[in-house]
C-alpha positions as CSV (number, residue, x, y, z in Angstrom):
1,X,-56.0,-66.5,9.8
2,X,-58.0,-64.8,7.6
3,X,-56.5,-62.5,4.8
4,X,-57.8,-60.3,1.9
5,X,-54.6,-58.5,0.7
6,X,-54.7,-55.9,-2.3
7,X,-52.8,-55.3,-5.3
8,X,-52.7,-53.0,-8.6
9,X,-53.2,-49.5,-7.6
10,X,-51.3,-46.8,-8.7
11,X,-51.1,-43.8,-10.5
12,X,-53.0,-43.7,-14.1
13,X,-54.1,-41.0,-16.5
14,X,-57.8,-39.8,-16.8
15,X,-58.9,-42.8,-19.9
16,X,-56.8,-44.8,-18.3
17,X,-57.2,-48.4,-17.4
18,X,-56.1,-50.6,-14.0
19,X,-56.5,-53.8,-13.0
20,X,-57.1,-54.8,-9.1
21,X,-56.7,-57.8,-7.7
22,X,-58.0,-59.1,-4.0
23,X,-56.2,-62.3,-3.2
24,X,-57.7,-64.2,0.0
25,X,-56.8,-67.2,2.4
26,X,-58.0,-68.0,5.5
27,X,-62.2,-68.7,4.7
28,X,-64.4,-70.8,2.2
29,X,-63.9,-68.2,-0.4
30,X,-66.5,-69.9,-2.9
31,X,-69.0,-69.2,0.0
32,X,-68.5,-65.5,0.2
33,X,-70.0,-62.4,-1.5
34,X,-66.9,-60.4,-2.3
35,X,-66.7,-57.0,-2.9
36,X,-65.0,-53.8,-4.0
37,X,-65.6,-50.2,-2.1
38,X,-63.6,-47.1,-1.7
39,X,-63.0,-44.3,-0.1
40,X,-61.7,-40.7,-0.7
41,X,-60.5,-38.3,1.8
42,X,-63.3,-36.4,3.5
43,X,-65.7,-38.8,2.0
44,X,-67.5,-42.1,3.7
45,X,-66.6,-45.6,1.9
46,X,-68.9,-46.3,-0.6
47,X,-69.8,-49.9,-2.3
48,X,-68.4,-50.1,-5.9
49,X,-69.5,-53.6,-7.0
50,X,-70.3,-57.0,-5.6
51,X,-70.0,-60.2,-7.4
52,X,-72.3,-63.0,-5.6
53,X,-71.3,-66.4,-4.2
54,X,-73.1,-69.3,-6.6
55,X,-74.8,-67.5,-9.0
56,X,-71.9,-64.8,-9.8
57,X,-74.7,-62.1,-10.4
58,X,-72.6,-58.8,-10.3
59,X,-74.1,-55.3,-8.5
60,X,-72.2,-52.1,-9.7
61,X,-72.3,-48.6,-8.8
62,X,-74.2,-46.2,-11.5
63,X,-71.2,-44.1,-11.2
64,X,-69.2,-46.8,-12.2
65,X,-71.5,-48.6,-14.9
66,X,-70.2,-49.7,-18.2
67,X,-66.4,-48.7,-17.0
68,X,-65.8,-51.2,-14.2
69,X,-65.9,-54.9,-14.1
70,X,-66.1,-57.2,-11.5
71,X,-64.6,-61.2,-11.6
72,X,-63.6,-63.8,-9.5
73,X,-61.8,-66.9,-9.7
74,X,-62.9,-69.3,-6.5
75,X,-60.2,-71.8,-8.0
76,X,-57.6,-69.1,-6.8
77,X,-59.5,-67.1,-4.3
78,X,-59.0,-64.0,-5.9
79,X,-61.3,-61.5,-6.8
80,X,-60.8,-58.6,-9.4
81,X,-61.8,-55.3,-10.5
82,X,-60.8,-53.9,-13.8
83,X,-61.3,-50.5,-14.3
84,X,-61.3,-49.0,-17.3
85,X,-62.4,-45.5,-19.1
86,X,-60.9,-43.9,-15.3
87,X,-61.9,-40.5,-14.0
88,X,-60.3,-38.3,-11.5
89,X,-63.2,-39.0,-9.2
90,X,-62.6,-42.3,-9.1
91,X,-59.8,-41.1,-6.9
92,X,-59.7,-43.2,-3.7
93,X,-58.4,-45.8,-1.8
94,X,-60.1,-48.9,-2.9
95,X,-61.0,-51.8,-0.3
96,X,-61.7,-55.7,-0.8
97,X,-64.7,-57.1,1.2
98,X,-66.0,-60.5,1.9
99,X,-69.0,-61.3,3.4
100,X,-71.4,-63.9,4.4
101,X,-74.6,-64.2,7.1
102,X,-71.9,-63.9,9.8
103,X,-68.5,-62.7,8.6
104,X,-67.3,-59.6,7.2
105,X,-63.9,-59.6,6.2
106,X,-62.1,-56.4,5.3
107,X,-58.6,-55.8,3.2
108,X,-56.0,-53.0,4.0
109,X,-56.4,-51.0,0.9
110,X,-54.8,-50.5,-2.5
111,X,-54.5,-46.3,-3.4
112,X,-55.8,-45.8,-6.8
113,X,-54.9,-42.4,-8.4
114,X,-56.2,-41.0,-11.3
115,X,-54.7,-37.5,-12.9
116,X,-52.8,-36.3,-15.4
């Protein structure tokens, strides 16, 4: 059963700084692209970064460039987006995605909140 499950949203002031982490079962993690999108109310999901499979090259957002950073750890199937320098736009509800040729794998969603 494959899984992609969320963690370290919350509420954080505008400069602010978060941490989210993707941990995954279920699939040959070391195989997969992983990503991070979100999505605001009103607004279609939109891709945030991408980290590749072998070579690791990362793929970020210009609205996010220079404030986010993308990681992973295959040893742990986890993926992880730290965030810092955080905006109210960056307002959303951020998703974990894994894909390959075939598969697209999709988490539930971690709210991230940004206001003072």
């Amino acid at each position: 059963q494959v899984q992609l499950v969320e963690s370290g949203g919350g509420l954080v002031q505008p400069g602010g700084s978060l941490r989210l982490s993707c941990a995954t079962s279920g699939f040959t993690f070391s195989s997969y692209a992983m990503s991070w999108y979100r999505q605001a109310p009103g607004k279609e999901r939109e891709l945030v970064a991408t980290i590749a499979s072998t070579s690791g090259s990362m793929h970020y957002a210009d609205s996010v460039k220079g404030r986010f950073t993308i990681s992973r750890v295959n040893a742990k199937n986890t993926v992880y987006l730290q965030m810092n320098s955080l905006k109210p736009e960056d307002t959303s509800v951020y998703y974990c995605n894994a894909a390959n040729q075939r598969y697209v794998y999709w988490g539930q969603g971690t709210q991230v909140t940004v206001s003072s």
